[in-house]
C-alpha positions as CSV (number, residue, x, y, z in Angstrom):
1,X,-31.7,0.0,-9.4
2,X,-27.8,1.3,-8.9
3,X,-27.7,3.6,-6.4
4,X,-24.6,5.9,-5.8
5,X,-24.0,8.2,-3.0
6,X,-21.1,11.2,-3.2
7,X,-20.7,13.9,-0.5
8,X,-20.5,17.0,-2.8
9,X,-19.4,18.7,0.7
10,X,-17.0,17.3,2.1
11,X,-15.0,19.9,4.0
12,X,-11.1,19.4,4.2
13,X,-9.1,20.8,7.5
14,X,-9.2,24.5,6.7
15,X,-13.4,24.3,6.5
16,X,-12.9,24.5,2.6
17,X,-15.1,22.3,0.1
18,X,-12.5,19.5,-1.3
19,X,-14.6,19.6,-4.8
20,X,-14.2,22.6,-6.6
21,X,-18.3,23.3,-7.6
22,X,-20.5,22.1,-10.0
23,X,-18.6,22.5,-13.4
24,X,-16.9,19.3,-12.2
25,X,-20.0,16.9,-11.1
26,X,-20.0,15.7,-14.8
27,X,-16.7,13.9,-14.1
28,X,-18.1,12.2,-11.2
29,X,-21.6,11.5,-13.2
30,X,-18.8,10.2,-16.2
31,X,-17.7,7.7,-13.7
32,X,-21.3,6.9,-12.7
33,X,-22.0,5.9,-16.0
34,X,-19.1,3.7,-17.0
35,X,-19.7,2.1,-13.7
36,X,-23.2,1.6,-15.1
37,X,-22.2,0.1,-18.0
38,X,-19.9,-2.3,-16.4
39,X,-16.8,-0.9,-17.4
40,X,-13.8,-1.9,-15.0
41,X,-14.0,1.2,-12.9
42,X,-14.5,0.1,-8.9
43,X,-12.8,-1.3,-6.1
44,X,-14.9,-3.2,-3.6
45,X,-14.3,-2.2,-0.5
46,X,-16.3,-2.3,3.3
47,X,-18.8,0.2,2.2
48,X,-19.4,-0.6,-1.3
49,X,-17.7,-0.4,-4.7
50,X,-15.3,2.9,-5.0
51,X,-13.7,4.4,-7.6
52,X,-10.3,3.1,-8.8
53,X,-7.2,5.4,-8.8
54,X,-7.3,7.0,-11.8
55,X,-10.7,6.3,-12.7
56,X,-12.0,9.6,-12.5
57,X,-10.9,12.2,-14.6
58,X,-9.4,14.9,-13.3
């Protein structure tokens, strides 16, 4: 199975959350899915495959 991890709360340096809630999961869940379907989407890196610079849509 693919198996994704993101860290909904990650805190920046003034203790604030860096993702603005849950209205904006479905872009990260967008990229989770194109991903899925092999679209050109990732990076490999140390940890793992992340997401290429303008990958996600923000």
């Amino acid at each position: 199975p693919k198996i994704f991890h993101v860290n909904w709360f990650r805190l920046d340096e003034n203790n604030k959350f860096l993702w603005p809630g849950y209205g904006d999961n479905i872009r990260v869940l967008d990229w989770i899915i194109r991903r899925v379907n092999n679209e050109d989407v990732a990076d490999v890196s140390p940890v793992g495959l992340l997401p290429k610079k303008g990958s996600i849509n923000l």
